[in-house]
N, C-alpha and C positions, 0 to 999 in steps of 0.2 A: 288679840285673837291668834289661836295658834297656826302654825304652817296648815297645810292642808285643807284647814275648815272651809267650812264655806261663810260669805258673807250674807245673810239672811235679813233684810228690807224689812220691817215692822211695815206693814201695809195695813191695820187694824185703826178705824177712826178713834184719835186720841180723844178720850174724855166719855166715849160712849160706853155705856153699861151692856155689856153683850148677855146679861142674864134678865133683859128688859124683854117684855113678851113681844111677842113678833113672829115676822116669818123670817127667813135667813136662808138668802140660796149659794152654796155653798160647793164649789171645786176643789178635787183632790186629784191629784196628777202623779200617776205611777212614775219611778224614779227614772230615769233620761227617757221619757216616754213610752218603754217598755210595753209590752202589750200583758202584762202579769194577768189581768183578769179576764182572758180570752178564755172559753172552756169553764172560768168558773165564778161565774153570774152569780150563779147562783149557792155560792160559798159565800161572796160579798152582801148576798143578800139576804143571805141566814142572820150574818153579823150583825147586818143594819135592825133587821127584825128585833134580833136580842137587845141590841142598845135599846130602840126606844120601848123594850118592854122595864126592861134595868133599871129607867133612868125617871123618877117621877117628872111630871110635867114637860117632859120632851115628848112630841110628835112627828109624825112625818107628814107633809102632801105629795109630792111626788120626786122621783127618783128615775134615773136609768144607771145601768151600768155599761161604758164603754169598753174595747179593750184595754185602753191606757189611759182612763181618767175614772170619774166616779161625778156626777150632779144630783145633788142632796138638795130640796126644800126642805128643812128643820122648821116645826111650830114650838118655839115657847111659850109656854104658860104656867105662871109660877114656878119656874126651875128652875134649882140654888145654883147648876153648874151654869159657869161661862160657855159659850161657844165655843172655843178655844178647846177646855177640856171634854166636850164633847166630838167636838173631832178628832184632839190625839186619843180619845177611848175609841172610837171606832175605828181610825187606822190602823192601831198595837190590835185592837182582836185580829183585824183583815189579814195582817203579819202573821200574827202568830196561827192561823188558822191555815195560810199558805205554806206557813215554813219559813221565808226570807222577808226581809227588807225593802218592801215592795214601793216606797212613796218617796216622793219630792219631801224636803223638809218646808213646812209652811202649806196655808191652801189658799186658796182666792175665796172672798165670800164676800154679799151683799147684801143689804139688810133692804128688805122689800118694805119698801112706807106706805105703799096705797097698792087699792084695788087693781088699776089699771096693769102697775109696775108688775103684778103677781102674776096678771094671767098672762102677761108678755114672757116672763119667765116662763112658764109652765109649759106656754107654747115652745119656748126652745128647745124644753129639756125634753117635751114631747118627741120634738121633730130632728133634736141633735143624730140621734144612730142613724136615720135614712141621709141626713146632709152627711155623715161623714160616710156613709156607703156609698153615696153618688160621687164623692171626690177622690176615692178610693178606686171605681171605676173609670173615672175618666183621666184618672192619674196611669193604670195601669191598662186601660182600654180592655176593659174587661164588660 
């Protein structure tokens, strides 16, 4: 690996078929946590819309946009791309959409197996922008 690069962790369960239908809840972290998508929600959100209209058998269930991250529930169903290139297609639009080089290399994601695990997610990505509001408040006593 050359000077400079970074070393990148394969964190993707070996042997799993990420183009298996499913749910897939999925983090994307602006590059040294950056706040790039502050002011433009709803630029990220135009992109997400276009993906999954793009892309056959990919869906959404729910989403928020933070300032410096992104949480994605992806639904496959019957769709030939991986996971993998469905999120570097939705990063390169969000880039190219901003202007710069806005993401961590790599994203965190986890493959929801059951009902319970879903709505547990769902409730976080609900409730994640007020917990990082209230930590942001009492971080700055605001």
């Amino acid at each position: 690996m050359g000077q400079g690069m970074r070393n990148i962790k394969n964190v993707r369960l070996k042997g799993f078929d990420y183009t298996s239908n499913g749910y897939y809840f999925v983090t994307a972290v602006g590059n040294y946590r950056q706040k790039f998508f502050l002011g433009k929600e709803d630029q990220v959100k135009d992109e997400l819309a276009d993906l999954i209209k793009s892309i056959p058998g990919l869906g959404l269930d729910y989403f928020v946009v933070m300032p410096n991250h992104v949480h994605i529930i992806f639904i496959l169903e019957n769709c030939r791309l991986r996971l993998g290139e469905i999120v570097r297609r939705f990063k390169a639009k969000v880039s190219r959409r901003i202007g710069a080089a806005v993401w961590q290399p790599n994203y965190y994601e986890h493959i929801i197996r059951n009902e319970k695990a879903l709505n547990k997610i769902r409730e976080y990505v609900v409730n994640n922008p007020e917990e990082e509001r209230l930590k942001f408040e009492e971080f700055y006593g605001r």
